[in-house]
N, CA, C and O atoms as a GROMACS GRO file, in nm:
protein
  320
    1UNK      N    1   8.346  12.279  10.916
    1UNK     CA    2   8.458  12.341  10.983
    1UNK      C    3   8.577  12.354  10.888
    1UNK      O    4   8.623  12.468  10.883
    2UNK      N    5   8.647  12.246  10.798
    2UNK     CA    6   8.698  12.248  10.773
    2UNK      C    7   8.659  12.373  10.641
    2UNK      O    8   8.715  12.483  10.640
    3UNK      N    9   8.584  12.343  10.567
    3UNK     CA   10   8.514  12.473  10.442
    3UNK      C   11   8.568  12.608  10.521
    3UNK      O   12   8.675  12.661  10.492
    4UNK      N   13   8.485  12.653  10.620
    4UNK     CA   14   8.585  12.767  10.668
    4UNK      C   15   8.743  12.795  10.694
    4UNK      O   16   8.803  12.889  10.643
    5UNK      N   17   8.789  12.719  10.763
    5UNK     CA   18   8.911  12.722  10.745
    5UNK      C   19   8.972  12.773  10.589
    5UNK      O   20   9.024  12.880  10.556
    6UNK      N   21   8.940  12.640  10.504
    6UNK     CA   22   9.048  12.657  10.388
    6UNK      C   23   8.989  12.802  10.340
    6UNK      O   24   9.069  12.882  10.291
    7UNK      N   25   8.820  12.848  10.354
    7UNK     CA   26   8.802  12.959  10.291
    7UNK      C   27   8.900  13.129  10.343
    7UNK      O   28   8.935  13.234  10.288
    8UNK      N   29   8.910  13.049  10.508
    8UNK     CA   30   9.050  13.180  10.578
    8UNK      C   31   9.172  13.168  10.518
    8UNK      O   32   9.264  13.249  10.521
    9UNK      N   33   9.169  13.086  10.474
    9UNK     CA   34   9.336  13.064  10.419
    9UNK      C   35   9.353  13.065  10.288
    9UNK      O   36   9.465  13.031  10.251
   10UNK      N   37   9.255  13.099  10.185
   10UNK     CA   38   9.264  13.123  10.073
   10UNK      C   39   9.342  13.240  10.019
   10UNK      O   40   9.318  13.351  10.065
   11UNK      N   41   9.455  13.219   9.901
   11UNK     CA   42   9.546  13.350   9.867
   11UNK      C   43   9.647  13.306  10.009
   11UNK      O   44   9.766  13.323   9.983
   12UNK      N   45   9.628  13.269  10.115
   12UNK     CA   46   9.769  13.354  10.223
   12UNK      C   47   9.832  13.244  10.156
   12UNK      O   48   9.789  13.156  10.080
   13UNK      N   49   9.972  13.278  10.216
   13UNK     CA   50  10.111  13.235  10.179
   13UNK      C   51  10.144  13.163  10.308
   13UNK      O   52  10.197  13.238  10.390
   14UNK      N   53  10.121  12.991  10.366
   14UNK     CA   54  10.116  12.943  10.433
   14UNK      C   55  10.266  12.858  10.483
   14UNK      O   56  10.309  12.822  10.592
   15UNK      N   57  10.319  12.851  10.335
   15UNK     CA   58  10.490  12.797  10.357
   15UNK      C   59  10.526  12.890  10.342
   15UNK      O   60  10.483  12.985  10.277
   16UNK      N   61  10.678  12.865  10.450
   16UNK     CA   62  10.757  12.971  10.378
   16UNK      C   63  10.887  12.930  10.375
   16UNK      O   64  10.940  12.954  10.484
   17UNK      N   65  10.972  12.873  10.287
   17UNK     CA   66  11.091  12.782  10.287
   17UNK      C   67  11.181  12.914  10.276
   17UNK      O   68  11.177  13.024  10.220
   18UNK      N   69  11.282  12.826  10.377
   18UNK     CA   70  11.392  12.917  10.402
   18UNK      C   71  11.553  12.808  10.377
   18UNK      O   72  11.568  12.685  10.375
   19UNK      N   73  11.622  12.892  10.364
   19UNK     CA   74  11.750  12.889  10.351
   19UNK      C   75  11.786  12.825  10.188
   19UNK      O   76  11.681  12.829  10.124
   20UNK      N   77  11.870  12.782  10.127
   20UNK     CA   78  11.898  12.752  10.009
   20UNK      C   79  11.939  12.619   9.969
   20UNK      O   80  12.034  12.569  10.030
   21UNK      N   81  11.872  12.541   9.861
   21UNK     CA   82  11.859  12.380   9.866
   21UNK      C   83  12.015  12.375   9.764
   21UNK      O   84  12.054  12.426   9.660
   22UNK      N   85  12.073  12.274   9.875
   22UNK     CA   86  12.248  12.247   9.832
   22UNK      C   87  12.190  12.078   9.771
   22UNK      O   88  12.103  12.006   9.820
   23UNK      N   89  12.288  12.052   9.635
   23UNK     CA   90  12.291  11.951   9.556
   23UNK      C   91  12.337  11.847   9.637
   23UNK      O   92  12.445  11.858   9.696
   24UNK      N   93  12.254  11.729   9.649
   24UNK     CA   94  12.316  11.617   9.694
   24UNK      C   95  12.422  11.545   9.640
   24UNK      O   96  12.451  11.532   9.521
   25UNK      N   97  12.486  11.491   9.755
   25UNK     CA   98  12.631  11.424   9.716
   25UNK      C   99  12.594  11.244   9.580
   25UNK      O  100  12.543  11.142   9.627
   26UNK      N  101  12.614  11.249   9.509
   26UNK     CA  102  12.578  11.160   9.476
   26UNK      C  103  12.659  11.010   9.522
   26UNK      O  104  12.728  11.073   9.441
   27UNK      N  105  12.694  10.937   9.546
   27UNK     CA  106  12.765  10.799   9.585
   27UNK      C  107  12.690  10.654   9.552
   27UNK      O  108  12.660  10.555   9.618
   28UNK      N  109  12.672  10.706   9.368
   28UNK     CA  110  12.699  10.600   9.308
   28UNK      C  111  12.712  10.625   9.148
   28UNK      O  112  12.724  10.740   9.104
   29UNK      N  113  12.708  10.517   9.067
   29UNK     CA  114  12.784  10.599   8.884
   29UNK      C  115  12.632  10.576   8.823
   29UNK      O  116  12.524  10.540   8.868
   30UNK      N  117  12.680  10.613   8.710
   30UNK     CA  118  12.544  10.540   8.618
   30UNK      C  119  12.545  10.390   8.619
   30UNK      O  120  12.442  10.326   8.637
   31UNK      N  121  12.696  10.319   8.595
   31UNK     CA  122  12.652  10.171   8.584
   31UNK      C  123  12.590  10.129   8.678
   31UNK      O  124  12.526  10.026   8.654
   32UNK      N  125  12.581  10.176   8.797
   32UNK     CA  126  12.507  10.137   8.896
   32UNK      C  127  12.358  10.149   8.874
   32UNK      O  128  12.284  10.063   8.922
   33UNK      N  129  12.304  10.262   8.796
   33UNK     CA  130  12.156  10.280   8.779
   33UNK      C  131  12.110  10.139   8.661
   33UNK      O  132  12.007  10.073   8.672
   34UNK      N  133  12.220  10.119   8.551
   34UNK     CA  134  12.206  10.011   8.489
   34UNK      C  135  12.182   9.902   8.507
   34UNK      O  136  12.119   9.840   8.422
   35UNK      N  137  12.228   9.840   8.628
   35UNK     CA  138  12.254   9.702   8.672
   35UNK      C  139  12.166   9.692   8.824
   35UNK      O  140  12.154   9.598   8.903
   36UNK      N  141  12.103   9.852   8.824
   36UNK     CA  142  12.014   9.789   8.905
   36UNK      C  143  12.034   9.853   9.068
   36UNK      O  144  12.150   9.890   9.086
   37UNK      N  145  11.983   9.865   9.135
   37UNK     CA  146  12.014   9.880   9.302
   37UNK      C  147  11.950   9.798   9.392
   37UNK      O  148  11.828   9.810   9.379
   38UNK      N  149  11.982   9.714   9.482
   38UNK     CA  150  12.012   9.613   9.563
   38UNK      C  151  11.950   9.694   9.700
   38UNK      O  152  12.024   9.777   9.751
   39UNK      N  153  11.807   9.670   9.764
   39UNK     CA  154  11.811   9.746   9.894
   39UNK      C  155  11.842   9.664  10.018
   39UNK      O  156  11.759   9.573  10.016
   40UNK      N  157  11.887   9.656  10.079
   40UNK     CA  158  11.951   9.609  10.227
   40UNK      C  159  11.865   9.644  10.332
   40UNK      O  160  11.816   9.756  10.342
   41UNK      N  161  11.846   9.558  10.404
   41UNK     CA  162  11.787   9.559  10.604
   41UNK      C  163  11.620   9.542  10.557
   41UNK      O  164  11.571   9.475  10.466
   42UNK      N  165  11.575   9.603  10.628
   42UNK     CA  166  11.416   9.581  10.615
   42UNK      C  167  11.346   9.636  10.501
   42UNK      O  168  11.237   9.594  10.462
   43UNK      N  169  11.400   9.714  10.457
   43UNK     CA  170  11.317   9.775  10.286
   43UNK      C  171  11.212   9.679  10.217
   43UNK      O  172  11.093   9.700  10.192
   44UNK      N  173  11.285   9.574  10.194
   44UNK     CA  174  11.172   9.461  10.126
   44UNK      C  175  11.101   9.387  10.218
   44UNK      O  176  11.082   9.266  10.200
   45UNK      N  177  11.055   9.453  10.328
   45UNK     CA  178  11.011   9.358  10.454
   45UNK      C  179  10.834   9.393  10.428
   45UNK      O  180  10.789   9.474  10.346
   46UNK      N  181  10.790   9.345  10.480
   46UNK     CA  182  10.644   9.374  10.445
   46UNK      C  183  10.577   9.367  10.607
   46UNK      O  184  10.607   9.289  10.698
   47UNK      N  185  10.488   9.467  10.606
   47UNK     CA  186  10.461   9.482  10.785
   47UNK      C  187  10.284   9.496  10.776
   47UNK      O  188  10.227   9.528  10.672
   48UNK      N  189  10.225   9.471  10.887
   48UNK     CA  190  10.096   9.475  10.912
   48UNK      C  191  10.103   9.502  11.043
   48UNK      O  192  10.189   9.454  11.117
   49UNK      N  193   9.988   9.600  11.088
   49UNK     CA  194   9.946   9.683  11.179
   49UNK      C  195   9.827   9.573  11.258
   49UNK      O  196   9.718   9.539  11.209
   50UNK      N  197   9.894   9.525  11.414
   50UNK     CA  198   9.795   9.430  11.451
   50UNK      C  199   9.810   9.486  11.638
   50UNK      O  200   9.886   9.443  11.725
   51UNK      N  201   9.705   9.591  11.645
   51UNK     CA  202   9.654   9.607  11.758
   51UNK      C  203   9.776   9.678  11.829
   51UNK      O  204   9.723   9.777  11.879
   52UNK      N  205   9.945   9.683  11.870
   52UNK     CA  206   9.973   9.757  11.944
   52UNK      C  207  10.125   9.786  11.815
   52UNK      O  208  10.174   9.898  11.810
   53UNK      N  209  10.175   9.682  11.731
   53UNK     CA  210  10.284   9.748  11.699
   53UNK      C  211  10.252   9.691  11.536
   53UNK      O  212  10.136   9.659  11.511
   54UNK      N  213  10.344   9.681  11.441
   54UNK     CA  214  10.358   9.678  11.315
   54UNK      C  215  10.446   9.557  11.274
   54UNK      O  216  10.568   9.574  11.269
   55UNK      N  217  10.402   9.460  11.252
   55UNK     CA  218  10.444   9.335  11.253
   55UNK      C  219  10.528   9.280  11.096
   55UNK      O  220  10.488   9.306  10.982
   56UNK      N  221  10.627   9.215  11.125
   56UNK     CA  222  10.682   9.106  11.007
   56UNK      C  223  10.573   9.028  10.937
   56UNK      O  224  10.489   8.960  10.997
   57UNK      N  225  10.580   9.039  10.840
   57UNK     CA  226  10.409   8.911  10.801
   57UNK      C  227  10.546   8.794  10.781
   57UNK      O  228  10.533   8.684  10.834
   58UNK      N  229  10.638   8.818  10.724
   58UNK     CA  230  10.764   8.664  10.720
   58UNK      C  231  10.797   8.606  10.816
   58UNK      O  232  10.781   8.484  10.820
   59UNK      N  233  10.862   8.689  10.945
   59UNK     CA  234  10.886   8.621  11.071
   59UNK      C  235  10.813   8.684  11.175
   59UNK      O  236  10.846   8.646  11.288
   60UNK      N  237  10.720   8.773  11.167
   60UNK     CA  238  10.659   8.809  11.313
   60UNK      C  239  10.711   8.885  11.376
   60UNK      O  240  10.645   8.936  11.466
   61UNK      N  241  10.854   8.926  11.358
   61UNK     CA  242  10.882   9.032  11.437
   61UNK      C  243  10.831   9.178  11.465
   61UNK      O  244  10.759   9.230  11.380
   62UNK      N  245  10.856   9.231  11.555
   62UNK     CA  246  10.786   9.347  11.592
   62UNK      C  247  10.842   9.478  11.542
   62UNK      O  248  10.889   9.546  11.633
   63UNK      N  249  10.846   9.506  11.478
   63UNK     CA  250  10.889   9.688  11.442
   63UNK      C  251  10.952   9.789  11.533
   63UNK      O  252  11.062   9.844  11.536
   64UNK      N  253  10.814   9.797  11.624
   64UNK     CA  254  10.914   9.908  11.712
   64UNK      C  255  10.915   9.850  11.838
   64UNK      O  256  11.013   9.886  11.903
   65UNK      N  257  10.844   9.777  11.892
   65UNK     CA  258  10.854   9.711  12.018
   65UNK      C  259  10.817   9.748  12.119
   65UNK      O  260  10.840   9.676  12.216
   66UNK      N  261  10.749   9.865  12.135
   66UNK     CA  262  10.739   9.960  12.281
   66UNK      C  263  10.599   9.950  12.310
   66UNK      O  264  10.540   9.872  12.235
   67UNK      N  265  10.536  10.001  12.388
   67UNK     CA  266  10.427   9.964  12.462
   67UNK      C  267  10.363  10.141  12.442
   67UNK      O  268  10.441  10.236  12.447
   68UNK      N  269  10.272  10.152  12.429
   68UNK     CA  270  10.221  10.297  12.374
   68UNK      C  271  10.122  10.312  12.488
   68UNK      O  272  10.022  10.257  12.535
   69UNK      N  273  10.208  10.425  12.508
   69UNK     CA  274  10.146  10.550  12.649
   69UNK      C  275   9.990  10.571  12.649
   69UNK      O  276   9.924  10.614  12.555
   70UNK      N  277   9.943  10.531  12.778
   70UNK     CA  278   9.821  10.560  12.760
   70UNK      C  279   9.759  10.721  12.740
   70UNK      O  280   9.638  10.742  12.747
   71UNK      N  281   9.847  10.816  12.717
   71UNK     CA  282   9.809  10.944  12.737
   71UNK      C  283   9.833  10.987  12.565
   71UNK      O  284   9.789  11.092  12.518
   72UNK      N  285   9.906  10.893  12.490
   72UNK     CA  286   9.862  10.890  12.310
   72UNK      C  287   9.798  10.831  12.290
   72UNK      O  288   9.750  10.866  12.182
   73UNK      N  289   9.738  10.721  12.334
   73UNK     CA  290   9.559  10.631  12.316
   73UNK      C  291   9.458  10.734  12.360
   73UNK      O  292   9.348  10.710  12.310
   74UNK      N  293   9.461  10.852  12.446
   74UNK     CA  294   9.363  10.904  12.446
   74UNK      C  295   9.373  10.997  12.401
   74UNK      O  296   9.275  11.070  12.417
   75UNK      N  297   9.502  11.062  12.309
   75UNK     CA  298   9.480  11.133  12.207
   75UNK      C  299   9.454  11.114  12.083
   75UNK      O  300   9.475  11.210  12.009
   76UNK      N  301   9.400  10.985  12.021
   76UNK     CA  302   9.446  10.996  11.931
   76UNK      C  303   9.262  10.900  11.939
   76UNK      O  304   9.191  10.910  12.038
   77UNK      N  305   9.230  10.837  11.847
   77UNK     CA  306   9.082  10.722  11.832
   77UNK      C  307   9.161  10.616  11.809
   77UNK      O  308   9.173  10.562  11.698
   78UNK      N  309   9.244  10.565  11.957
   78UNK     CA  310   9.304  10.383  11.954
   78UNK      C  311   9.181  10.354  11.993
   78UNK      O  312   9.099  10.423  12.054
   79UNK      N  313   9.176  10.192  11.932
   79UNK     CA  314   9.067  10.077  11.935
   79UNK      C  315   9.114  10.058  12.113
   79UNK      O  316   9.212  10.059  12.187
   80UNK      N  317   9.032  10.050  12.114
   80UNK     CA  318   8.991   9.961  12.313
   80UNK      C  319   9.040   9.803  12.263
   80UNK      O  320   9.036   9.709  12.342
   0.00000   0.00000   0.00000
């Protein structure tokens, strides 16, 4: 299935980016790239995927916390 597909879509022009990419603001110097950048909140947190949410492996906490709709378990191949 998929072989056909990509063979329909071969040559077309599937993106099509629009509008015009503006330079980001930068808000910080070079000495800052020197000495390093410092990430804050959960960045260095490390998480594992255990049956309904995405867990702390340091303290256990839960990620997102919510309880997942049974009508995205049957879209999707959730474990029973």
């Amino acid at each position: 299935m998929r072989l056909i597909l990509f063979n329909a879509l071969r040559g077309k022009m599937t993106l099509y980016p629009f509008g015009g990419i503006k330079p980001i603001e930068e808000d910080f110097s070079e000495e800052d790239l020197k000495e390093g950048v410092t990430l804050e909140g959960m960045a260095n947190c490390i998480f594992k995927w255990c049956t309904d949410d995405w867990y702390d492996k340091e303290n256990g906490n839960a990620l997102v916390g919510l309880v997942i709709p049974e009508k995205v378990k049957k879209l999707t191949d959730y474990p029973k």
